[in-house]
C-alpha positions in Angstrom: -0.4 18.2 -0.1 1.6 19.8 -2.4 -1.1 23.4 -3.3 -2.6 21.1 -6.3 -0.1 20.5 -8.7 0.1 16.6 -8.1 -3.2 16.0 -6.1 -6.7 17.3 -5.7 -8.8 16.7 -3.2 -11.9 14.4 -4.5 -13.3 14.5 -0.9 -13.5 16.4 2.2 -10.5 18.2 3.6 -9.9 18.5 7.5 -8.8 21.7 9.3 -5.6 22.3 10.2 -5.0 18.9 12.0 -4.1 19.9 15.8 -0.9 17.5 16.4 -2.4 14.5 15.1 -1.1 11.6 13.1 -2.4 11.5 9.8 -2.2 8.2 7.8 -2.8 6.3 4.6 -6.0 4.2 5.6 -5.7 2.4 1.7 -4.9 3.6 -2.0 -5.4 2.0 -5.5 -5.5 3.2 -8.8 -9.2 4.0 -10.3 -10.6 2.9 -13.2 -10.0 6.0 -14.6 -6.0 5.4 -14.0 -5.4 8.0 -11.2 -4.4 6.9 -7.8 -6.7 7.3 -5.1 -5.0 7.5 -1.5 -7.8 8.0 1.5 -6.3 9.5 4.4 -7.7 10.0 8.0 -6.9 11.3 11.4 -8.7 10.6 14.8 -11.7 12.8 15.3 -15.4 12.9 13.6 -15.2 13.9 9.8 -11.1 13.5 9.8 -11.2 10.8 6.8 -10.8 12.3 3.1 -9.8 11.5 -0.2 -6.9 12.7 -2.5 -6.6 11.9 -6.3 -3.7 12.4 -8.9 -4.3 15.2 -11.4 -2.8 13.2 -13.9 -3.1 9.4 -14.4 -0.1 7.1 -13.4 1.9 4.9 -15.3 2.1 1.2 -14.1 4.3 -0.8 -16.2 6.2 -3.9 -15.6 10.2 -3.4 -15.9 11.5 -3.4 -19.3 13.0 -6.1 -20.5 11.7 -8.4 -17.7 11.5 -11.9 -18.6 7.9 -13.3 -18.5 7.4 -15.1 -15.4 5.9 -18.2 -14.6 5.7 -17.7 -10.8 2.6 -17.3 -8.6 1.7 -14.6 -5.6 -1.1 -14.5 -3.7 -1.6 -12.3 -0.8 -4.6 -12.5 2.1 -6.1 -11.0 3.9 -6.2 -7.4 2.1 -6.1 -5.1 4.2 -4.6 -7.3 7.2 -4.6 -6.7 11.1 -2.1 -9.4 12.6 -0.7 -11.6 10.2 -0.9 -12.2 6.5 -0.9 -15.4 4.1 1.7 -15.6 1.1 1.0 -18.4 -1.3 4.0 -18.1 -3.9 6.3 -20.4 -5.2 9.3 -18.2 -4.1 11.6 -19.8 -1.1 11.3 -15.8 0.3 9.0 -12.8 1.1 10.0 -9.1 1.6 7.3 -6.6 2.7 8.5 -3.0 1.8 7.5 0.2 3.2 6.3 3.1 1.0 10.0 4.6 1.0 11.1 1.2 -0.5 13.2 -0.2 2.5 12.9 -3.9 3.5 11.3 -3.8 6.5 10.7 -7.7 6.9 12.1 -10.5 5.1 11.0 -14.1 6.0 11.1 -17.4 4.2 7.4 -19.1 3.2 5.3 -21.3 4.4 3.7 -19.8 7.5 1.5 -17.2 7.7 3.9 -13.6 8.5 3.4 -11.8 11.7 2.8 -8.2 10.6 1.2 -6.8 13.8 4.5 -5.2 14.9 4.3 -2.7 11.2 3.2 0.6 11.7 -0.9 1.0 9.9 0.4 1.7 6.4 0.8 0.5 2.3 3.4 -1.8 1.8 4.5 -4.2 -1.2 5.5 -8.0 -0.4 7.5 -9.1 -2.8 8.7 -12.6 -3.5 10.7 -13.7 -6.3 9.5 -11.6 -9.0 6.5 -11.1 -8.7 5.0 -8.2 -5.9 1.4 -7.2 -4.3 0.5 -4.3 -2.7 -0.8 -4.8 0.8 -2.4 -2.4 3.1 -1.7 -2.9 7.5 -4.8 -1.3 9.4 -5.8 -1.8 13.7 
């Protein structure tokens, strides 16, 4: 990814992918606080790992008032639609570059079959989960 100054590979890297679409099949951070992504591409063998050389900082904002509101996100990871129990009158899902790319009030499950396989957050009020869109 970047010669191994942010990221080592703790699995198996690929050759040279030939034209294929690589994507983020799921990430989380480890128990030993560095994030995991796992990556694949079609083809036999074309699913590895990358892991931070450093561990990552999650933190809340500062200052942010505690919060008495509720988020609960299902199925994780989701195919067609997903379930957002909050008491929030709105949801945003935002992609990995942080734009909005749905926002919908609750209530009913949220169509998410037209997003492109990927990691998103869904946010609603203020409290956010992470979310991960696979076929």
């Amino acid at each position: 990814m970047d010669g191994g100054q942010s990221w080592l590979a703790a699995g198996e890297l690929p050759a040279e992918p030939d034209d294929d679409l690589i994507s983020t099949n799921d990430m989380l951070i480890g128990p030993d606080g560095h994030l995991y992504i796992a990556a694949g591409r079609s083809g036999p063998d074309a699913e590895w790992v990358y892991r931070s050389t450093e561990p990552v900082v999650v933190a809340n904002e500062p200052d942010a008032p505690p919060t008495s509101e509720r988020l609960v996100v299902y199925p994780n990871p989701a195919r067609d639609f997903i379930t957002v129990e909050t008491d929030a009158d709105e949801v945003e899902i935002i992609d990995v570059l942080g734009r909005v790319v749905l926002r919908t009030k609750t209530g009913a499950p949220i169509d998410v079959s037209g997003l492109p396989v990927g990691v998103y957050v869904v946010r609603a009020g203020t409290e956010s989960r992470v979310v991960t869109v696979r076929r």
